[in-house]
N, CA, C, O and CB atoms as a CASP TS submission, in Angstrom:
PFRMAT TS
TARGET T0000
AUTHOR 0000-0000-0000
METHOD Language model
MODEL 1
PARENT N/A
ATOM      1  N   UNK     1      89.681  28.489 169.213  1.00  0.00           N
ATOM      2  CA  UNK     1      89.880  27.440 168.236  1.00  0.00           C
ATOM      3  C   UNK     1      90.371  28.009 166.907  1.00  0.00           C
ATOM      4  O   UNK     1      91.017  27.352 166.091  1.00  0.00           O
ATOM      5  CB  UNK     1      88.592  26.663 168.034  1.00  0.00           C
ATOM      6  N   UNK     2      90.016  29.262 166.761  1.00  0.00           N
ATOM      7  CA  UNK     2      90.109  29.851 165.175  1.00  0.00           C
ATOM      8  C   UNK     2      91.536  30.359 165.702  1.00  0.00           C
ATOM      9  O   UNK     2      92.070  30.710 164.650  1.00  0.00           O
ATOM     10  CB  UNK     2      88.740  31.257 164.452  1.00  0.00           C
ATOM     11  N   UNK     3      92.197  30.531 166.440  1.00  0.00           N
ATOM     12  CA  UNK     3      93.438  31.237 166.448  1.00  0.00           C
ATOM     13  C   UNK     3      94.450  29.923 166.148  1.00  0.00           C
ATOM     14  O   UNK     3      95.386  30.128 165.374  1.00  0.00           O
ATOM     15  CB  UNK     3      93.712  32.126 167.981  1.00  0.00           C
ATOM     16  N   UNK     4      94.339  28.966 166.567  1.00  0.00           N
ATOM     17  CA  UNK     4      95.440  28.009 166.385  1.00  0.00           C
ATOM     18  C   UNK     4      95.225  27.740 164.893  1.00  0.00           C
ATOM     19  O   UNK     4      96.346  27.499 164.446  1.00  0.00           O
ATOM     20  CB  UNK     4      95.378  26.633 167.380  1.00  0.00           C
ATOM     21  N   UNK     5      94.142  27.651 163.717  1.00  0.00           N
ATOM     22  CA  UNK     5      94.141  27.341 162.764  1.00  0.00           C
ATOM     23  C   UNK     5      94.553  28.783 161.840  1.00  0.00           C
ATOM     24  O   UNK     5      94.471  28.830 160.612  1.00  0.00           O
ATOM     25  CB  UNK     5      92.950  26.614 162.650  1.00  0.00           C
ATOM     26  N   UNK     6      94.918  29.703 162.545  1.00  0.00           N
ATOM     27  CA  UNK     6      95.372  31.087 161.949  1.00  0.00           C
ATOM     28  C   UNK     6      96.665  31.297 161.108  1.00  0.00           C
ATOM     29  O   UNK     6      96.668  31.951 160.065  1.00  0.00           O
ATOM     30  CB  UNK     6      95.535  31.986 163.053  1.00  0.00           C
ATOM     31  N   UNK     7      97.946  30.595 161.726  1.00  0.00           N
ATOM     32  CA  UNK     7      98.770  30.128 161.452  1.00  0.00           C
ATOM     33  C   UNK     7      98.823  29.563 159.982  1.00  0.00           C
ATOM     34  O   UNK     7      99.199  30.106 158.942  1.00  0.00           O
ATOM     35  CB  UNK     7      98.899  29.470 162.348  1.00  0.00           C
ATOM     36  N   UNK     8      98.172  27.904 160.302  1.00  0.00           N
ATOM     37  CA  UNK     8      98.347  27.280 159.066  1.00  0.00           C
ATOM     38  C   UNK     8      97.252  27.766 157.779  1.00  0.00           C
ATOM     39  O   UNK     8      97.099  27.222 156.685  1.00  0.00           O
ATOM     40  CB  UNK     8      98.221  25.744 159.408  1.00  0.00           C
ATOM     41  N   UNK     9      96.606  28.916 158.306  1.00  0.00           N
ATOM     42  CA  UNK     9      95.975  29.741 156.852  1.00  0.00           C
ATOM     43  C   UNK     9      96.709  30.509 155.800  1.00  0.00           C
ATOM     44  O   UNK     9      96.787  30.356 154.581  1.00  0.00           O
ATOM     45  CB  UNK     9      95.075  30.803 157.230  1.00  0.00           C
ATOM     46  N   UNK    10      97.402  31.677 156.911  1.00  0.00           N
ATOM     47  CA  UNK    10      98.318  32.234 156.313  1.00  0.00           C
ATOM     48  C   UNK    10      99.542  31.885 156.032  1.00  0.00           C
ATOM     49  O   UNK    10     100.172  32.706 155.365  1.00  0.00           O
ATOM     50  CB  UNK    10      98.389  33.016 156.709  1.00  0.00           C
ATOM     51  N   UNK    11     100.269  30.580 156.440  1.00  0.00           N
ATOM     52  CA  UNK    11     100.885  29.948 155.311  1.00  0.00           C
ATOM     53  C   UNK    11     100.455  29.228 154.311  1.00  0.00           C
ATOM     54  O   UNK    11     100.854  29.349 153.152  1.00  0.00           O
ATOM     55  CB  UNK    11     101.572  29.337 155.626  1.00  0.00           C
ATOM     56  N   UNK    12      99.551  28.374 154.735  1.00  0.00           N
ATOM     57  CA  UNK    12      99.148  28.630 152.961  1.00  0.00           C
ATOM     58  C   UNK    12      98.498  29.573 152.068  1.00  0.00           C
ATOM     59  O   UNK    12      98.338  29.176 150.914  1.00  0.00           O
ATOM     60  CB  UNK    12      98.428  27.803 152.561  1.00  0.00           C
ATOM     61  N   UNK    13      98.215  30.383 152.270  1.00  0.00           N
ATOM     62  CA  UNK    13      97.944  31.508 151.691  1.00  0.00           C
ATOM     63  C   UNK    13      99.257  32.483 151.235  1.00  0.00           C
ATOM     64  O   UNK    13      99.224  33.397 150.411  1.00  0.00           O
ATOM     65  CB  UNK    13      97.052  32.136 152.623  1.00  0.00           C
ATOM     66  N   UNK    14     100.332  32.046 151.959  1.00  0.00           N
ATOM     67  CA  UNK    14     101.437  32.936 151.632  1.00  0.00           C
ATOM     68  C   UNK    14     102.094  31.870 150.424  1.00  0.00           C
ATOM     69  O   UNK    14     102.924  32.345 149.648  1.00  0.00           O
ATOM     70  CB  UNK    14     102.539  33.365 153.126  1.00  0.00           C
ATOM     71  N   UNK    15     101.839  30.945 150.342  1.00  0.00           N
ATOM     72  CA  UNK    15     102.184  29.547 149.684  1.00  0.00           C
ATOM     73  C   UNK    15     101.791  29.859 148.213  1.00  0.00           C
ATOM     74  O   UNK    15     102.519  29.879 147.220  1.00  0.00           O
ATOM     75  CB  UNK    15     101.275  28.136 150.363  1.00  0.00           C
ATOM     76  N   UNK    16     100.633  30.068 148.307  1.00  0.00           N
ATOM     77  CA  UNK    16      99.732  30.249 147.172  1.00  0.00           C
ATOM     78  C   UNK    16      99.717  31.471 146.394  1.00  0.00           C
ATOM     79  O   UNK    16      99.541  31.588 145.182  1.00  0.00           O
ATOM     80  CB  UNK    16      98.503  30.088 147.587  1.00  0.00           C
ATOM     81  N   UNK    17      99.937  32.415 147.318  1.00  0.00           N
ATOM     82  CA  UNK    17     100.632  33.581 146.743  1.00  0.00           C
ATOM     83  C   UNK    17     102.034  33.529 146.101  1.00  0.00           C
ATOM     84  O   UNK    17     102.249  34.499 145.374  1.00  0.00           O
ATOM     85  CB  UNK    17     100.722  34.482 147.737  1.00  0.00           C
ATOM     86  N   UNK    18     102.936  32.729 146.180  1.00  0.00           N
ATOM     87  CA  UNK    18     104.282  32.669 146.250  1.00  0.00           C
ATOM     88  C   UNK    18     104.675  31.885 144.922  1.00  0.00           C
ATOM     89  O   UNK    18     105.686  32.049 144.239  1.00  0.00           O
ATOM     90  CB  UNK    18     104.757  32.003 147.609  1.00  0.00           C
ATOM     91  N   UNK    19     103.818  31.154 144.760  1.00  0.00           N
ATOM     92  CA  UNK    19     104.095  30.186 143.911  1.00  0.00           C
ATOM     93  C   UNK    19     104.057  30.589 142.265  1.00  0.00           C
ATOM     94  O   UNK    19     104.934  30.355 141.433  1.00  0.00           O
ATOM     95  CB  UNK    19     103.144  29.134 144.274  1.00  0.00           C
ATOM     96  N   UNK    20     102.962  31.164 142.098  1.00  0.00           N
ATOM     97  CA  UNK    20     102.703  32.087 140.646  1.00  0.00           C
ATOM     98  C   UNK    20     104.019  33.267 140.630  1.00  0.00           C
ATOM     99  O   UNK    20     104.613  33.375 139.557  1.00  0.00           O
ATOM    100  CB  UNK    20     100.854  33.088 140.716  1.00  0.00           C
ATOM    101  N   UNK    21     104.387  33.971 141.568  1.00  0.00           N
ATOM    102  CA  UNK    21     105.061  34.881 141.168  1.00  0.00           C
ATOM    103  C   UNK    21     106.553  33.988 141.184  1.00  0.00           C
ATOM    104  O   UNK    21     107.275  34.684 140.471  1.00  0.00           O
ATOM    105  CB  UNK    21     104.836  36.234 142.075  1.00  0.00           C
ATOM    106  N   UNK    22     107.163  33.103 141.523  1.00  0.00           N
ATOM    107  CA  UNK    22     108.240  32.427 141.393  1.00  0.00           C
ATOM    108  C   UNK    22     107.994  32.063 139.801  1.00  0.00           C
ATOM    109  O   UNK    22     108.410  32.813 138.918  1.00  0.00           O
ATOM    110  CB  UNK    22     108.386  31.223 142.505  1.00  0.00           C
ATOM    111  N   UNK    23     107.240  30.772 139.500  1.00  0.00           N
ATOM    112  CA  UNK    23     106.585  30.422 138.502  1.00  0.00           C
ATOM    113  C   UNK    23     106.883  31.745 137.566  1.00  0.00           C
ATOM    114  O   UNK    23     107.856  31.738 136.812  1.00  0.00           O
ATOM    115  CB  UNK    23     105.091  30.039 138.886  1.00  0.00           C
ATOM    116  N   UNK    24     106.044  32.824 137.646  1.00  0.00           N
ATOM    117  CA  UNK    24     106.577  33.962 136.132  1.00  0.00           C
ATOM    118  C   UNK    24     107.920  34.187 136.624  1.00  0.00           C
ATOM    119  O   UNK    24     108.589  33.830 135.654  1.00  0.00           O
ATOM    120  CB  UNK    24     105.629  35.824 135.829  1.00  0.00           C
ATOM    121  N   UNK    25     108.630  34.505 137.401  1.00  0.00           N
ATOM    122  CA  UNK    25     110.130  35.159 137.405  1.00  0.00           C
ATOM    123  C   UNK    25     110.414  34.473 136.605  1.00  0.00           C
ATOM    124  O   UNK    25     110.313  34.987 135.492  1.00  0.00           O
ATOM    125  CB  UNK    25     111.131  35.203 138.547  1.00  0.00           C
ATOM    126  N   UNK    26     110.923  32.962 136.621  1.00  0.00           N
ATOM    127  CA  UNK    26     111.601  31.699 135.862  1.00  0.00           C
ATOM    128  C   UNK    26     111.366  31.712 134.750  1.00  0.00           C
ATOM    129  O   UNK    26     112.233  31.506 133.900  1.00  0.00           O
ATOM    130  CB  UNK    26     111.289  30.432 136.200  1.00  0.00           C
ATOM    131  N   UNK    27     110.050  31.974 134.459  1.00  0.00           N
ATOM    132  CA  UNK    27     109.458  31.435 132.937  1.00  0.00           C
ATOM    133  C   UNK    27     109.841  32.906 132.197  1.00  0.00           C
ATOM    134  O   UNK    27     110.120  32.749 131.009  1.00  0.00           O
ATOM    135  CB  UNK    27     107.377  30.928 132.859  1.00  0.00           C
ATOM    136  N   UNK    28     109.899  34.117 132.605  1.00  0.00           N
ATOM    137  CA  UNK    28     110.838  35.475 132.568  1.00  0.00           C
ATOM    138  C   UNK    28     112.451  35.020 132.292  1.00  0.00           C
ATOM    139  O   UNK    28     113.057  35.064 131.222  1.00  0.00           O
ATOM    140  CB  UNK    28     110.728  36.376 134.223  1.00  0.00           C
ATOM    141  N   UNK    29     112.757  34.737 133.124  1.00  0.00           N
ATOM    142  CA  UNK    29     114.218  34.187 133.009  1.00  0.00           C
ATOM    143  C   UNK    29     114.643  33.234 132.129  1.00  0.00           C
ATOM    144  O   UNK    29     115.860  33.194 131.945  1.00  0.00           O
ATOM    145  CB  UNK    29     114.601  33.670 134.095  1.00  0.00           C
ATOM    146  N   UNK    30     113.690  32.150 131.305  1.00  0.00           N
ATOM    147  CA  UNK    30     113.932  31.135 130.714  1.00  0.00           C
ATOM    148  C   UNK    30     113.756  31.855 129.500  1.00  0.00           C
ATOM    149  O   UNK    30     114.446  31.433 128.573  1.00  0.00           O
ATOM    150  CB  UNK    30     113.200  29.937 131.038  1.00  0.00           C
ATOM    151  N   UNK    31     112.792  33.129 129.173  1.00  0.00           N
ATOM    152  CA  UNK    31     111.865  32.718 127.933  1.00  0.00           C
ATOM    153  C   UNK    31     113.408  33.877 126.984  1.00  0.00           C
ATOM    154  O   UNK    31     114.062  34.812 127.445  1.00  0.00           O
ATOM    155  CB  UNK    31     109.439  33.486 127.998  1.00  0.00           C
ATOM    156  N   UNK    32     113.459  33.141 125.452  1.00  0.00           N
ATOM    157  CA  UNK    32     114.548  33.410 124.884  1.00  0.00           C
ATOM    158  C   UNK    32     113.904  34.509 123.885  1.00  0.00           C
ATOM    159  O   UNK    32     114.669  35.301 123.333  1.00  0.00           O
ATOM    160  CB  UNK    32     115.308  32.122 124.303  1.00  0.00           C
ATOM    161  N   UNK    33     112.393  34.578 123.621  1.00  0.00           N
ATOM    162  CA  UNK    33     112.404  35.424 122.970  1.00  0.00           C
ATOM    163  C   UNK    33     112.532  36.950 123.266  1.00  0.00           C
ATOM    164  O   UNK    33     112.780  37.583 122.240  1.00  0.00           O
ATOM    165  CB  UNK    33     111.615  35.131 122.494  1.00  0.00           C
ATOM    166  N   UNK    34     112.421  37.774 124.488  1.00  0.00           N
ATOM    167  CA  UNK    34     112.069  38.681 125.133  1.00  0.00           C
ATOM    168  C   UNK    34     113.706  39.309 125.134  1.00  0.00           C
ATOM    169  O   UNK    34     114.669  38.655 125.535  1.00  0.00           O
ATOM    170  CB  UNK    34     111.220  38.241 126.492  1.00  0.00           C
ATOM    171  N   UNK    35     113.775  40.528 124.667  1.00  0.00           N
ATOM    172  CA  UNK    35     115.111  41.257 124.850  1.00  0.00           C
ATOM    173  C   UNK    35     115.105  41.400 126.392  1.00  0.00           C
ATOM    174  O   UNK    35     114.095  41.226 127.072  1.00  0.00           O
ATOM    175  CB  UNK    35     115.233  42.794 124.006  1.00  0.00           C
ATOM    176  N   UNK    36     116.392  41.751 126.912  1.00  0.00           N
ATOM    177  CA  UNK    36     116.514  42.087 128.150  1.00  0.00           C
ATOM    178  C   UNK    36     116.035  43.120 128.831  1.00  0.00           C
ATOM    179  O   UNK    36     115.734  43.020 130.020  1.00  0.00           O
ATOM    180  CB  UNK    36     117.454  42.114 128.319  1.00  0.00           C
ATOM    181  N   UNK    37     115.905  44.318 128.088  1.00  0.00           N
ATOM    182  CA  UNK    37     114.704  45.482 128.689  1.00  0.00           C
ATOM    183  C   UNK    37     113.273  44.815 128.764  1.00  0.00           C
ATOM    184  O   UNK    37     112.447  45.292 129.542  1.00  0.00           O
ATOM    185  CB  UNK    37     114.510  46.952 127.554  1.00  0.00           C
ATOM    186  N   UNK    38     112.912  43.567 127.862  1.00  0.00           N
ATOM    187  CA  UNK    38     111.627  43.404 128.111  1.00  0.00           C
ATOM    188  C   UNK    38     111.549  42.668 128.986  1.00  0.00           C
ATOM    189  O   UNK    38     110.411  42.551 129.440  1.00  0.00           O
ATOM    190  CB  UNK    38     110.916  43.065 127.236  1.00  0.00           C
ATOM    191  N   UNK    39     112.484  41.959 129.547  1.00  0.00           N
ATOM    192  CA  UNK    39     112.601  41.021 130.933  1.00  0.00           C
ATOM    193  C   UNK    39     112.619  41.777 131.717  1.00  0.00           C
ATOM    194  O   UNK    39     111.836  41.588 132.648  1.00  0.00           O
ATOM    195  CB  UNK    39     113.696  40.118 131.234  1.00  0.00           C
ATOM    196  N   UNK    40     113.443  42.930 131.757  1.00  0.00           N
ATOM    197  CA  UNK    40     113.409  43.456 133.206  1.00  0.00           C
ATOM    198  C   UNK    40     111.761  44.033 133.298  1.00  0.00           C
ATOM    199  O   UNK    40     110.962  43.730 134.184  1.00  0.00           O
ATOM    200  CB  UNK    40     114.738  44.832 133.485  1.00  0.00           C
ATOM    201  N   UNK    41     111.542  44.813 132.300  1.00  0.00           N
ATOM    202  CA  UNK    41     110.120  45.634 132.601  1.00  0.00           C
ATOM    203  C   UNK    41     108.984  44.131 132.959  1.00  0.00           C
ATOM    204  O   UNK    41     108.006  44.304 133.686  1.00  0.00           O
ATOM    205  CB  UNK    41     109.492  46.815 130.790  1.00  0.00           C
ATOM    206  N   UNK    42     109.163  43.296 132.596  1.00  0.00           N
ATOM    207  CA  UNK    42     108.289  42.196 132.815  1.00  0.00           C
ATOM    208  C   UNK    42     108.228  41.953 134.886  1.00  0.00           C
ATOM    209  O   UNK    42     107.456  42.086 135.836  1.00  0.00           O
ATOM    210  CB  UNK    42     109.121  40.655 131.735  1.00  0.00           C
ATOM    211  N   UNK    43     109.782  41.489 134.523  1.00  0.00           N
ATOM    212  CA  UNK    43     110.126  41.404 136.446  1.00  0.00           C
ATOM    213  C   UNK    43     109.561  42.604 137.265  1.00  0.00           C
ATOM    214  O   UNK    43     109.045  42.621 138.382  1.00  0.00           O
ATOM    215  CB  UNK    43     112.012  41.504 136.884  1.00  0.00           C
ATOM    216  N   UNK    44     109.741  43.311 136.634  1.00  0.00           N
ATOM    217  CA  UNK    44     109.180  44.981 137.347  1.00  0.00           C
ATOM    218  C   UNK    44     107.933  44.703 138.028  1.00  0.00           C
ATOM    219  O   UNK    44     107.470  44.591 139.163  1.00  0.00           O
ATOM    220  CB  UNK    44     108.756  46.375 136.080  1.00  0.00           C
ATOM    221  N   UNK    45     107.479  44.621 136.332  1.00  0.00           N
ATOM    222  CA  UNK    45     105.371  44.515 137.068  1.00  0.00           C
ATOM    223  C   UNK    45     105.223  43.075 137.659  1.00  0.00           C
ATOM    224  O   UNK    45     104.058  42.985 138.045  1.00  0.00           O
ATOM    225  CB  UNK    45     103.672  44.569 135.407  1.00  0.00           C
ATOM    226  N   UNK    46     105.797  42.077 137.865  1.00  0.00           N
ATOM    227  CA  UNK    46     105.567  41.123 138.817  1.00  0.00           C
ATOM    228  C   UNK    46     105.938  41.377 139.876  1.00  0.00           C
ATOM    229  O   UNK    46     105.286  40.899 140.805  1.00  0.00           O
ATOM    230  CB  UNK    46     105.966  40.097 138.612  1.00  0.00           C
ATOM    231  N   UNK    47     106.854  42.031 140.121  1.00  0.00           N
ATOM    232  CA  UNK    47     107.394  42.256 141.784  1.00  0.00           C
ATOM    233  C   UNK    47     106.678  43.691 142.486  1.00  0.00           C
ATOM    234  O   UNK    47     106.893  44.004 143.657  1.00  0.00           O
ATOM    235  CB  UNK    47     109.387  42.525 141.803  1.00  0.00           C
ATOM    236  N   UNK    48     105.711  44.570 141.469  1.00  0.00           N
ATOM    237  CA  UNK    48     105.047  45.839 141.669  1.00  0.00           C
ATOM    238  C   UNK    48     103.775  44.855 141.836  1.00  0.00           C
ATOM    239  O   UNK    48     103.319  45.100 142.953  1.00  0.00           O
ATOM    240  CB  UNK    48     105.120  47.174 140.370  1.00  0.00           C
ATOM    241  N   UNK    49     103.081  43.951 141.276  1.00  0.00           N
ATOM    242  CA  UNK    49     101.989  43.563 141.211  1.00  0.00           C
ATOM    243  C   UNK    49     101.805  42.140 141.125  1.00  0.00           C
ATOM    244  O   UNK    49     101.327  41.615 140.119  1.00  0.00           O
ATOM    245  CB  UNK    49     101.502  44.161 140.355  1.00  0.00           C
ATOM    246  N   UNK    50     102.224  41.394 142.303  1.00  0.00           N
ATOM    247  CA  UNK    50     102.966  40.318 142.119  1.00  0.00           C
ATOM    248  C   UNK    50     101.446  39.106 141.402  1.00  0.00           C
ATOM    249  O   UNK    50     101.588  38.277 140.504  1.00  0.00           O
ATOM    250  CB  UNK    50     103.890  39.888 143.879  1.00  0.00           C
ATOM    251  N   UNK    51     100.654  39.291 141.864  1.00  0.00           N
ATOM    252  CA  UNK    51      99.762  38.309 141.712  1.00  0.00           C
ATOM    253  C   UNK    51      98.803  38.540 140.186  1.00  0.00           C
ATOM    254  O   UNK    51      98.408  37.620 139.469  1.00  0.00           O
ATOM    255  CB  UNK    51      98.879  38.335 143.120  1.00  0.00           C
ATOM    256  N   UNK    52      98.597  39.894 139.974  1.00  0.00           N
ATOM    257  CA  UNK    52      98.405  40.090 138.697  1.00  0.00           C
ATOM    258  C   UNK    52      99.068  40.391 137.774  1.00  0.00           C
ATOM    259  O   UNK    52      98.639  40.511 136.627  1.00  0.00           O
ATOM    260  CB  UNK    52      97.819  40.636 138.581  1.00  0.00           C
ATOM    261  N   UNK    53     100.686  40.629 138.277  1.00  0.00           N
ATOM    262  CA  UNK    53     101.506  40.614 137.089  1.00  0.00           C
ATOM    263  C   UNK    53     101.745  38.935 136.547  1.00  0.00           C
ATOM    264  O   UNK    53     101.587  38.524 135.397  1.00  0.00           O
ATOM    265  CB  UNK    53     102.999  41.419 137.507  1.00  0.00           C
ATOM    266  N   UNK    54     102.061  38.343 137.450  1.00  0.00           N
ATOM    267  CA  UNK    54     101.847  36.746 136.897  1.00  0.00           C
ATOM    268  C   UNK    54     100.697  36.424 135.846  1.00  0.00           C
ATOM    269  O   UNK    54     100.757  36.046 134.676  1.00  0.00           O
ATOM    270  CB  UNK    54     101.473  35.773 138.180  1.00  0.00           C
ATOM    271  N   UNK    55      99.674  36.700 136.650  1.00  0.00           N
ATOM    272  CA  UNK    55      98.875  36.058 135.458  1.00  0.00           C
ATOM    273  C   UNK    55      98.835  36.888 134.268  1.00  0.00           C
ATOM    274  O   UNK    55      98.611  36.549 133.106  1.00  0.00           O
ATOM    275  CB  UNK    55      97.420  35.772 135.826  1.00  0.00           C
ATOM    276  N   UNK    56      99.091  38.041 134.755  1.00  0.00           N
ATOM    277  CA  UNK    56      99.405  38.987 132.740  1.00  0.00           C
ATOM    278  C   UNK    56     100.614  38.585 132.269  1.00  0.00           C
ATOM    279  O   UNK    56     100.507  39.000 131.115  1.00  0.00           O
ATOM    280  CB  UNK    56      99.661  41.074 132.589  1.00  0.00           C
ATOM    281  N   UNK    57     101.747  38.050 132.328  1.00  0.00           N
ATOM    282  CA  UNK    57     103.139  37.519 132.128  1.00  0.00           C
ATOM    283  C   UNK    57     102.150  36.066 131.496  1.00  0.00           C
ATOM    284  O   UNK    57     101.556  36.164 130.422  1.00  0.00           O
ATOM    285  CB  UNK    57     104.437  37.375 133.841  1.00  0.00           C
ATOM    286  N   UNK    58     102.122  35.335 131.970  1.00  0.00           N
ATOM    287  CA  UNK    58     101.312  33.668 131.342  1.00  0.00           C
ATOM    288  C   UNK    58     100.058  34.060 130.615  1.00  0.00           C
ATOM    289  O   UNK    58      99.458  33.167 130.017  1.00  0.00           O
ATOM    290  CB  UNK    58     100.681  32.393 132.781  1.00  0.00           C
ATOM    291  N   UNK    59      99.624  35.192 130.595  1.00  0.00           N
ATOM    292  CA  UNK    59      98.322  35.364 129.530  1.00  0.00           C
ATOM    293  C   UNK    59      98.955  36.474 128.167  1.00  0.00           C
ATOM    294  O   UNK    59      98.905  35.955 127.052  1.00  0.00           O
ATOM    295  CB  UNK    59      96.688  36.288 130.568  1.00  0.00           C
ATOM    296  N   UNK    60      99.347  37.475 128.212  1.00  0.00           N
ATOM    297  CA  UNK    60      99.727  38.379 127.459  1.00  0.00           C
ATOM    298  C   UNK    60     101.585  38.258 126.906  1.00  0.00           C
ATOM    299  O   UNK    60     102.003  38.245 125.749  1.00  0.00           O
ATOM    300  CB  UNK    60      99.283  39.651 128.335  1.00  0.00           C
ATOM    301  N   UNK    61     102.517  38.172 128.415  1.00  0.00           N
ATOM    302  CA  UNK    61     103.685  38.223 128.068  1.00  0.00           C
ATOM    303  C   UNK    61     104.297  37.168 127.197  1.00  0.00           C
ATOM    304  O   UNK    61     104.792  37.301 126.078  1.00  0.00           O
ATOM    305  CB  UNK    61     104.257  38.353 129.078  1.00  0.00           C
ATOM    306  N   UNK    62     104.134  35.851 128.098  1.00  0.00           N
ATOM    307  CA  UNK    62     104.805  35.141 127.207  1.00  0.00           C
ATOM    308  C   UNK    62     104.345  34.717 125.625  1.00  0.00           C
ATOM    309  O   UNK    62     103.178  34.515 125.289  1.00  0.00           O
ATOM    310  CB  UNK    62     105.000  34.109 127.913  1.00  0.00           C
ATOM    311  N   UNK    63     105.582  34.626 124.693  1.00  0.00           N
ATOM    312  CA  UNK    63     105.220  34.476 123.352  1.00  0.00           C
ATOM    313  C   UNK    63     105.495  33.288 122.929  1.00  0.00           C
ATOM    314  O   UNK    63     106.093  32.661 123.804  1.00  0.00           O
ATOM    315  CB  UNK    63     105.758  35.338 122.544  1.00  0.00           C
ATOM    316  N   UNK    64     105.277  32.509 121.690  1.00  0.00           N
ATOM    317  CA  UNK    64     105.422  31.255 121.650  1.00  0.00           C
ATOM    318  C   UNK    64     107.047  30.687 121.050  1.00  0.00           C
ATOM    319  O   UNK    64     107.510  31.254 120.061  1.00  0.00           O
ATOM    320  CB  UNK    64     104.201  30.836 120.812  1.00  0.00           C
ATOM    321  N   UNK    65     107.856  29.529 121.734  1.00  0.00           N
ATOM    322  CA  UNK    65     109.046  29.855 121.187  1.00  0.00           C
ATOM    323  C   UNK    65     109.123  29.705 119.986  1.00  0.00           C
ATOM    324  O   UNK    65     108.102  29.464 119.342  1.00  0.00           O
ATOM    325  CB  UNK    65     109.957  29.313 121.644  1.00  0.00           C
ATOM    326  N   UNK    66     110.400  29.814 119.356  1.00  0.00           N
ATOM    327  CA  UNK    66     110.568  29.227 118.228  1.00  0.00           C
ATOM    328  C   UNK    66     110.827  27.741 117.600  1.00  0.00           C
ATOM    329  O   UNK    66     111.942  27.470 118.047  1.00  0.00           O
ATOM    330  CB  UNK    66     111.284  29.806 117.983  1.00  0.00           C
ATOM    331  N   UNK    67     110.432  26.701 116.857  1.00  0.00           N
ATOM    332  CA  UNK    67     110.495  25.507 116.797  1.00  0.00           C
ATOM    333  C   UNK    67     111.694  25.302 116.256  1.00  0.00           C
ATOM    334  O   UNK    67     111.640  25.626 115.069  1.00  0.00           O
ATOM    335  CB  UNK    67     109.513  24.961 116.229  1.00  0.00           C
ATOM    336  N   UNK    68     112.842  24.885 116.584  1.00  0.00           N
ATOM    337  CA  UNK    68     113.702  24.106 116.079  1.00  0.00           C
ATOM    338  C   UNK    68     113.628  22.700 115.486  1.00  0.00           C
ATOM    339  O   UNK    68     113.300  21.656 116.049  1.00  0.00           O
ATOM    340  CB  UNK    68     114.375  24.105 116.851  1.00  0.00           C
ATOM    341  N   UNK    69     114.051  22.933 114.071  1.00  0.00           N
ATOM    342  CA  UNK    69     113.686  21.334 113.185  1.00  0.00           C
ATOM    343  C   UNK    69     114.546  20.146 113.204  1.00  0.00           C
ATOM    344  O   UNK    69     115.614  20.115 112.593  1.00  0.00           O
ATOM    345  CB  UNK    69     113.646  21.507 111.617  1.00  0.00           C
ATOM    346  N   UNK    70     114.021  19.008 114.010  1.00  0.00           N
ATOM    347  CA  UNK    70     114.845  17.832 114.478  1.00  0.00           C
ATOM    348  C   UNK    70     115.238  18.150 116.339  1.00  0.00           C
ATOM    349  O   UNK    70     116.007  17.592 117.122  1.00  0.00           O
ATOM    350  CB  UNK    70     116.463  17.778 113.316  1.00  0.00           C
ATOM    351  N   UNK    71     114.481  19.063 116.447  1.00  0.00           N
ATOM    352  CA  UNK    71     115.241  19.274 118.437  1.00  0.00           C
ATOM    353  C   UNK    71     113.783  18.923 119.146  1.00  0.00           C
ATOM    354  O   UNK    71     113.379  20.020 119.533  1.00  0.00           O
ATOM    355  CB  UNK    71     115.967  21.588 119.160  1.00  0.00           C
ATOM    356  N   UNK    72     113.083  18.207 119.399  1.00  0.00           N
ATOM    357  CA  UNK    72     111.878  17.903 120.087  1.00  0.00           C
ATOM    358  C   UNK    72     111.459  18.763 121.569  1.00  0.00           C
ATOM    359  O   UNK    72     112.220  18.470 122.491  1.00  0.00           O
ATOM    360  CB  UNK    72     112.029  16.393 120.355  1.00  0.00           C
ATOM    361  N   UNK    73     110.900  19.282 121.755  1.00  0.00           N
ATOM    362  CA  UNK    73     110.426  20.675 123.151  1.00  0.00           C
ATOM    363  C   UNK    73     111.381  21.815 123.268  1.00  0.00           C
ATOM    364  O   UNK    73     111.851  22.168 124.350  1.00  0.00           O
ATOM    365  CB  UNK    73     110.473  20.040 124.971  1.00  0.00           C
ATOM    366  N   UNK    74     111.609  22.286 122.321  1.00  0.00           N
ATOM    367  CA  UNK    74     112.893  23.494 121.599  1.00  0.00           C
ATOM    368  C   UNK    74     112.122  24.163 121.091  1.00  0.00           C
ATOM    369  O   UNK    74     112.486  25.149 120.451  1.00  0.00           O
ATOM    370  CB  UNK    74     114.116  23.115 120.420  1.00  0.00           C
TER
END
């Protein structure tokens, strides 16, 4: 019985894994303040440490943007 539910564990588990490290690449790729050496070294330790580089990228990396006056979520 536990083998047929084996399957749909480890996809979601591969799911759940997958999702945070997509999630920081993008938010890596989007974020405007970060020079490009600091993007790459960022991508580095997410793809070296995929599950705790995410959450250090959304706790430590990212910085707050800059507000543009009159541009609303800028």
């Amino acid at each position: 019985m536990l083998s047929g539910l084996a399957g749909w564990h480890l996809l979601i588990l591969s799911v759940a894994f997958l999702i945070p490290l997509v999630l920081a690449a993008v938010s890596i790729a989007r974020n405007r303040t970060a020079s490009g050496l600091e993007k790459a070294v960022w991508v580095l330790i997410v793809l070296l440490f995929p599950l705790l580089g995410a959450i250090l990228w959304f706790i430590i990396g990212r910085r707050a943007q800059p507000q543009r006056p009159g541009v609303p979520g800028s």
